[in-house]
C-alpha positions in Angstrom: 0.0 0.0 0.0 3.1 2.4 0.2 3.4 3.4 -3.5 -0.2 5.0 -3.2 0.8 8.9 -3.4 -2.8 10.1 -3.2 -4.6 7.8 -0.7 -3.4 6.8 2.2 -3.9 3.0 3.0 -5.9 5.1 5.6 -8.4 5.5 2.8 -8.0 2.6 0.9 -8.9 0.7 3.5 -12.5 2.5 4.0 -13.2 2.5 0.1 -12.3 -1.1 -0.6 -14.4 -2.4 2.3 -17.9 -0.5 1.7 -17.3 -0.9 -2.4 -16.7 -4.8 -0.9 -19.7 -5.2 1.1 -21.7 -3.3 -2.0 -20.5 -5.7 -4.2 -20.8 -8.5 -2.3 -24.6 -7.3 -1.7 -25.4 -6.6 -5.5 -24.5 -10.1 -6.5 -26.3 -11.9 -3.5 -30.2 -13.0 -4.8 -31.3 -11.3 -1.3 -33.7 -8.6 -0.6 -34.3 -6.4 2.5 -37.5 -7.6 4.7 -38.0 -4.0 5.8 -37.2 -0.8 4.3 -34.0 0.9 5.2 -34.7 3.3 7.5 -33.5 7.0 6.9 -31.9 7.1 10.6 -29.7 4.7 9.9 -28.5 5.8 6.6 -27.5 8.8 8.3 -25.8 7.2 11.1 -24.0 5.3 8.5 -23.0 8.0 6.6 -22.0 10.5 9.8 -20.3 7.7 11.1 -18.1 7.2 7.8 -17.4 11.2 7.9 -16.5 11.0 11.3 -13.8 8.9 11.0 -12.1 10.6 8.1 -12.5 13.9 9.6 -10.6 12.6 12.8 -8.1 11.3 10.2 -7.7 14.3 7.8 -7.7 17.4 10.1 -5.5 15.8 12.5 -1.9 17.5 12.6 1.0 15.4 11.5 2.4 14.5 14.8 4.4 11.8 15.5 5.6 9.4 18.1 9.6 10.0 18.6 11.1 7.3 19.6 14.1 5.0 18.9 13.7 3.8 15.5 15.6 0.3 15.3 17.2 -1.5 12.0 17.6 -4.9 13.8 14.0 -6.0 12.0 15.8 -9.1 11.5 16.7 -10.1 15.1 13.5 -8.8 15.8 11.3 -11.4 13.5 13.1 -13.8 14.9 12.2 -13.0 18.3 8.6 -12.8 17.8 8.4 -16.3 15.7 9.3 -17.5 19.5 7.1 -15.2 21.3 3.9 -16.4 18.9 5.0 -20.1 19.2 5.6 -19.7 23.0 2.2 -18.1 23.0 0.6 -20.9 21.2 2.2 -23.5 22.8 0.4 -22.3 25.9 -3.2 -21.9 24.0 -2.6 -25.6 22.8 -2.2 -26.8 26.4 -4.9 -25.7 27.6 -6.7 -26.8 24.9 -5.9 -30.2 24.2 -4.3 -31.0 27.8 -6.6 -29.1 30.3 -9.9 -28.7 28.3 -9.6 -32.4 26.6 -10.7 -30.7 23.3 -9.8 -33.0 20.6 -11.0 -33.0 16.7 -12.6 -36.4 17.4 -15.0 -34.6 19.4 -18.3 -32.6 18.1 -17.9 -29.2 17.1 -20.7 -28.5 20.2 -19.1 -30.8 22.4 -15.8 -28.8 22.2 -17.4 -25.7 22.5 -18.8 -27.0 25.9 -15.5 -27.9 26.8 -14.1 -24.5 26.4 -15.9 -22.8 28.5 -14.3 -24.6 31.8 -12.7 -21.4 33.3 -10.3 -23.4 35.9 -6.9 -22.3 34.9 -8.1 -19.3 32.2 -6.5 -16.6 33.9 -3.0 -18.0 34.0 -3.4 -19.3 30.6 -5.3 -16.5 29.4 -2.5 -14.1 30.2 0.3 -16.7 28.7 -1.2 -17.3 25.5 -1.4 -13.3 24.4 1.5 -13.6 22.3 -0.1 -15.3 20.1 -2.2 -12.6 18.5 1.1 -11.3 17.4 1.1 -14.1 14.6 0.7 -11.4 11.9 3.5 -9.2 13.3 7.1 -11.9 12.5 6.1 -11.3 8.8 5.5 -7.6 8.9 9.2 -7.5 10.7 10.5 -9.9 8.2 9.3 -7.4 5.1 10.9 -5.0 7.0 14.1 -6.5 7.5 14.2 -7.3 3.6 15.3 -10.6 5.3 16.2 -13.0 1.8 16.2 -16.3 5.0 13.3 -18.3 3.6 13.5 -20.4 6.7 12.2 -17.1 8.5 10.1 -16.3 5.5 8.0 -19.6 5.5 7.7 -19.7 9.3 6.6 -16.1 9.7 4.0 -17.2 7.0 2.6 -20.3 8.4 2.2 -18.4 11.6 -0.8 -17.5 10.3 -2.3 -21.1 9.6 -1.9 -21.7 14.0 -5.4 -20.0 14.5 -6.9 -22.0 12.2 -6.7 -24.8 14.8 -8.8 -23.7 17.2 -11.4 -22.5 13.9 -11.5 -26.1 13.3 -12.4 -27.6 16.6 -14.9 -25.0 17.7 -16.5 -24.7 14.2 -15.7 -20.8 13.9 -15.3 -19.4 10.3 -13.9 -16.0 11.2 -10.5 -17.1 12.4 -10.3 -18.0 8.6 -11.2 -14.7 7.4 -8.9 -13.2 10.0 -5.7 -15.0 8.6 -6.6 -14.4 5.3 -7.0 -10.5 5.2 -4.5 -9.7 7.4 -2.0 -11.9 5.3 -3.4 -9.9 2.5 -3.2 -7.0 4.1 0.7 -7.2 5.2 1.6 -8.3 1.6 0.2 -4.7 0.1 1.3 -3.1 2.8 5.2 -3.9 1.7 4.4 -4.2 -2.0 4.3 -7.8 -2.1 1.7 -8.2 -4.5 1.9 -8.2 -7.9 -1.4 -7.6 -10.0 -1.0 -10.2 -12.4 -2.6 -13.6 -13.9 -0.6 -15.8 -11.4 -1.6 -13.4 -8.2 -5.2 -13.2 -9.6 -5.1 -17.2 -10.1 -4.1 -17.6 -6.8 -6.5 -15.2 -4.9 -9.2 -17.2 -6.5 -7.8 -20.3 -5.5 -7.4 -19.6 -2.0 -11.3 -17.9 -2.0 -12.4 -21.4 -3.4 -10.5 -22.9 -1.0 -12.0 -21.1 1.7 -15.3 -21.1 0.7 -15.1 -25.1 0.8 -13.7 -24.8 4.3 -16.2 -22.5 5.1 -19.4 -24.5 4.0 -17.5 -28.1 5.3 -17.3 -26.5 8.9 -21.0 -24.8 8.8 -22.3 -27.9 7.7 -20.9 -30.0 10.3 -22.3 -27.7 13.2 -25.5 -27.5 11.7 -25.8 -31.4 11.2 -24.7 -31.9 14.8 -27.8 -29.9 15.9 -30.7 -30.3 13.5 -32.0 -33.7 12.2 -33.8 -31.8 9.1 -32.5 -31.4 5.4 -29.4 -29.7 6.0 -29.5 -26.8 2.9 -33.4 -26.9 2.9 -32.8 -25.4 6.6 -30.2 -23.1 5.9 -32.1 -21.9 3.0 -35.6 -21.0 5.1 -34.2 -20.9 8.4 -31.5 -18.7 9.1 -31.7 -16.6 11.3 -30.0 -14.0 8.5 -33.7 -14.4 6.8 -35.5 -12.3 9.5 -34.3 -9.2 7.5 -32.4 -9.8 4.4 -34.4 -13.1 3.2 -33.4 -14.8 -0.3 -35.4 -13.6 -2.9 -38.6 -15.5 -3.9 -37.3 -17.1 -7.0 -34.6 -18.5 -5.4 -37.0 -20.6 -2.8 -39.0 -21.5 -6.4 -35.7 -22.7 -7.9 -34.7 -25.1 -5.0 -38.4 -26.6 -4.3 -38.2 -27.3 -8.1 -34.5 -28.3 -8.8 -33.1 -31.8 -8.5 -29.9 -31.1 -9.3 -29.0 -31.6 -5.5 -25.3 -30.7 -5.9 -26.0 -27.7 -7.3 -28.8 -26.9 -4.8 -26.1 -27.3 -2.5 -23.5 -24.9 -3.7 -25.7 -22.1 -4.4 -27.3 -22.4 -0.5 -23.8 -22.0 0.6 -22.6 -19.2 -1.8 -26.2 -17.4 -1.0 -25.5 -18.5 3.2 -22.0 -17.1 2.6 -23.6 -13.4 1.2 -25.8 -13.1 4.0 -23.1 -13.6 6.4 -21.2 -10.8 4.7 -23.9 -7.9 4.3 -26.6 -8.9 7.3 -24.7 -6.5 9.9 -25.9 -3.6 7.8 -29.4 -4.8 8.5 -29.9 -6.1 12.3 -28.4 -2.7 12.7 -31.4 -1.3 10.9 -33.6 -2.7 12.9 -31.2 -2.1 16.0 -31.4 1.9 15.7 -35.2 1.8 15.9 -35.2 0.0 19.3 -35.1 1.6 22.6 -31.6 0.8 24.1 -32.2 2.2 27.5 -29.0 2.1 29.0 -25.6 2.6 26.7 -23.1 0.1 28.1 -19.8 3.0 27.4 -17.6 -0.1 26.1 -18.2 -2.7 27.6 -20.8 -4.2 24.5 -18.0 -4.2 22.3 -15.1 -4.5 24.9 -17.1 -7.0 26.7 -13.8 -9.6 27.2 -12.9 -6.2 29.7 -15.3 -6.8 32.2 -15.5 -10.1 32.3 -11.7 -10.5 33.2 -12.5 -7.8 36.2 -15.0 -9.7 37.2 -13.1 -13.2 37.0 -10.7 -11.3 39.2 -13.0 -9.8 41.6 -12.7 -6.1 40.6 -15.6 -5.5 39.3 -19.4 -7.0 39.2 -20.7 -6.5 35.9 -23.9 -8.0 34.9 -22.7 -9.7 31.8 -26.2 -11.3 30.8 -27.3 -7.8 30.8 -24.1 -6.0 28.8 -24.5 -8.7 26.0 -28.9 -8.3 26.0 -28.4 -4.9 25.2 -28.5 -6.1 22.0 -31.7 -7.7 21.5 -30.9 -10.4 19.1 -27.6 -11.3 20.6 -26.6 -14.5 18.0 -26.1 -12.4 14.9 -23.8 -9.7 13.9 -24.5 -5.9 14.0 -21.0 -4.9 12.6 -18.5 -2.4 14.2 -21.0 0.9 14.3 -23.9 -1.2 15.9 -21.6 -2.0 18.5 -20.4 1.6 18.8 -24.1 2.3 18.7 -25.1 0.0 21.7 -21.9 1.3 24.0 -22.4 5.3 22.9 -25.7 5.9 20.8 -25.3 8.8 18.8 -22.2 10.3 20.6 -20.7 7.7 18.6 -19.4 10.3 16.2 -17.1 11.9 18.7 -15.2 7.9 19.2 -14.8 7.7 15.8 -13.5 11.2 15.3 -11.0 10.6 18.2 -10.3 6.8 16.4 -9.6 8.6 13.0 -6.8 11.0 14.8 -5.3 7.7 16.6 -5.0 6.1 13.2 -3.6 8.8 11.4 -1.0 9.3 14.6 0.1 5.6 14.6 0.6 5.9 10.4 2.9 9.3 11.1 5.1 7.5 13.3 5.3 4.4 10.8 6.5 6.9 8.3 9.4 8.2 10.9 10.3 4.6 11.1 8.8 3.6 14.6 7.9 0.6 13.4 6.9 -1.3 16.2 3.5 0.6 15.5 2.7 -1.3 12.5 1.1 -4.3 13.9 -1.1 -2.0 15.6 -1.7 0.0 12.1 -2.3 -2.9 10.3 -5.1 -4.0 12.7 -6.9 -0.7 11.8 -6.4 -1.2 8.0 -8.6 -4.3 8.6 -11.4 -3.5 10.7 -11.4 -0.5 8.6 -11.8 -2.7 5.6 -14.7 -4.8 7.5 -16.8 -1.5 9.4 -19.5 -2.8 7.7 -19.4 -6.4 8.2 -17.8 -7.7 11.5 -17.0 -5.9 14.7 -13.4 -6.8 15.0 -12.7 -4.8 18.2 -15.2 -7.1 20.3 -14.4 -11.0 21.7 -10.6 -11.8 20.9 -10.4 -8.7 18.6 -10.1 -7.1 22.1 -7.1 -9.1 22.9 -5.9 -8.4 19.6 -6.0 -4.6 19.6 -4.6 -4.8 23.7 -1.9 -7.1 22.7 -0.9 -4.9 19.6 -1.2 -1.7 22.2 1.1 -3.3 24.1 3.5 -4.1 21.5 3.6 -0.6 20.2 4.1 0.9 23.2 7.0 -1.5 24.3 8.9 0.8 22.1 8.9 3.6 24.9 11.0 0.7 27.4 13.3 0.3 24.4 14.0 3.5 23.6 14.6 4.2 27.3 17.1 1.5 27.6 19.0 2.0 24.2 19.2 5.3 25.3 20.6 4.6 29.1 22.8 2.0 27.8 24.6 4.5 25.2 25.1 7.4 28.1 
């Protein structure tokens, strides 16, 4: 994304993902159930200036602080961290939790929610939501070791084992656009037949993942006909329902194979643009009580609880959104924890981003994990809330690593006096 001259990845980042989501909308046979209500058009829309006014107006001011050239040594290190990270994860997993991929999807989901040793192994596994980062070093470092190349790479295939046994898709998505992401970032990808080839490939390949895993959980649960289900059934249905013709085509098609495919590529749509819609239907409700961050911060509160801090009523927190099991994106979220005063976070998020990308540019590059983060919830505002569940540990563990560059500056700086 660096040879841009006239957007910023800032921008690119906002473009690509609402010309994405209208895309992806345009070419799924779905229509709205109600009409889009003017309220939420404009929260949308105020919401969208909001953050690149924060961004824009925003003085260039950067973060001074040591600016290293050991990227190298510095890859290295955090392809131990991340292991050491998901070493721990995987213990607690497959040791502590007995979850195992012989199990049922629901039956290791049950599994993972025994809270014994979480807090210890909560705390040790954090590195691992650096996985992205070794890579992002290893660009930096122009490293020509394909040793660290490949390993920084498959770093991001380890989240992918938890995806599996608990039957989450979004881990998935995760690796994939934030490997995406890093590659553009450094000018890794070339816009060509063979990069076009392969993005395809890997979407296919996805996409089969994708449908394998979402048909397992819904077999383990349901004893009807699977894609006749998923097709009148989903919960997505309540306000962005298939269009009639489609229902007409699969009652009268026996081509069962492709009844199958097109239920998962029309399930897949749904997933992608429904956000937009609970949220219309969110804005009209009475919220009588905005939550200030703890909606879509909620893993916050429940570690102060776990540690007897605090006594949040999480039932309540996570009712505030009144259908709790689907997705109401990253401004239904904002909209639960600050209602309309929303605008002023997002404002104040614009002028962190465009901060952090300064002091990229001076070369304080332990900020890029953290930057690249924001280039992908930017990308998926109208998809995914990114910031809530382990996106919280994500962005605190990013935070973290960003602002470890203050105790290294400090000592580089002692040690030379």
């Amino acid at each position: 994304m660096q040879k841009y001259k006239l957007l910023s990845p800032f921008l690119i980042s906002i473009i690509t993902g609402a010309l994405v989501w209208i895309l992806v909308y345009l070419i799924t046979p779905v229509s709205p159930v109600y009409s889009f209500n003017n309220k939420t058009a404009l929260f949308i829309l105020l919401s969208y200036a909001s953050l690149l006014i924060g961004y824009y107006i925003t003085p260039s001011f950067t973060i001074n602080l040591k600016k290293d050239s050991k990227s190298h040594s510095i890859a290295w290190i955090l392809v131990l961290v991340v292991l050491f990270g998901f070493t721990i994860r995987f213990i607690d997993l497959f040791v502590l939790r007995n979850l195992a991929f012989s199990n049922s999807i629901y039956e290791n989901r049950d599994l993972a929610l025994n809270t014994t040793h979480q807090l210890f192994f909560l705390i040790g596994s954090l590195p691992k939501y650096l996985f992205f980062a070794p890579l992002i070093f290893t660009f930096y470092a122009k490293s020509n070791n394909r040793i660290l190349i490949a390993i920084s790479s498959l770093l991001f295939f380890l989240p992918l084992v938890e995806a599996v046994l608990r039957g989450s898709r979004s881990p998935f998505l995760i690796s994939f656009s934030l490997f995406i992401i890093v590659l553009l970032f450094f000018n890794k990808l070339k816009f060509n037949k063979k990069t076009f080839f392969a993005f395809t490939a890997t979407l296919l390949i996805l996409f089969i993942i994708s449908s394998s895993l979402l048909a397992k959980r819904e077999k383990e649960k349901t004893n009807k006909n699977l894609y006749k289900s998923l097709l009148k059934e989903a919960k997505y249905n309540d306000f962005i329902a298939p269009k009639e013709s489609i229902y007409q085509w699969f009652d009268q098609s026996e081509n069962e194979l492709l009844k199958k495919e097109v239920v998962n590529l029309l399930h897949v749509g749904q997933y992608y643009t429904h956000a937009v819609f609970e949220f219309n239907y969110l804005i009209q409700q009475d919220i009588p009580q905005k939550q200030y961050g703890k909606y879509t911060f909620s893993l916050i509160p429940k570690l102060l609880n776990h540690i007897g801090i605090t006594n949040y009523d999480l039932n309540k927190i996570s009712e505030s959104n009144p259908r709790q099991h689907t997705f109401i994106g990253f401004l239904g979220g904002l909209y639960l924890d600050f209602g309309w005063y929303t605008f002023i976070v997002l404002f104040i998020f614009g002028a962190v981003q465009k901060t952090t990308y300064q002091s990229i540019k001076e070369r304080n590059i332990f900020f890029t994990p953290l930057f690249i983060y924001f280039l992908f919830t930017n990308f998926f505002i109208l998809t995914f809330n990114f910031y809530a569940g382990n996106g919280t540990s994500i962005l605190i563990v990013c935070v973290i690593f960003a602002l470890f560059n203050f105790i290294y500056s400090r000592y580089a700086t002692s040690t030379n006096s």
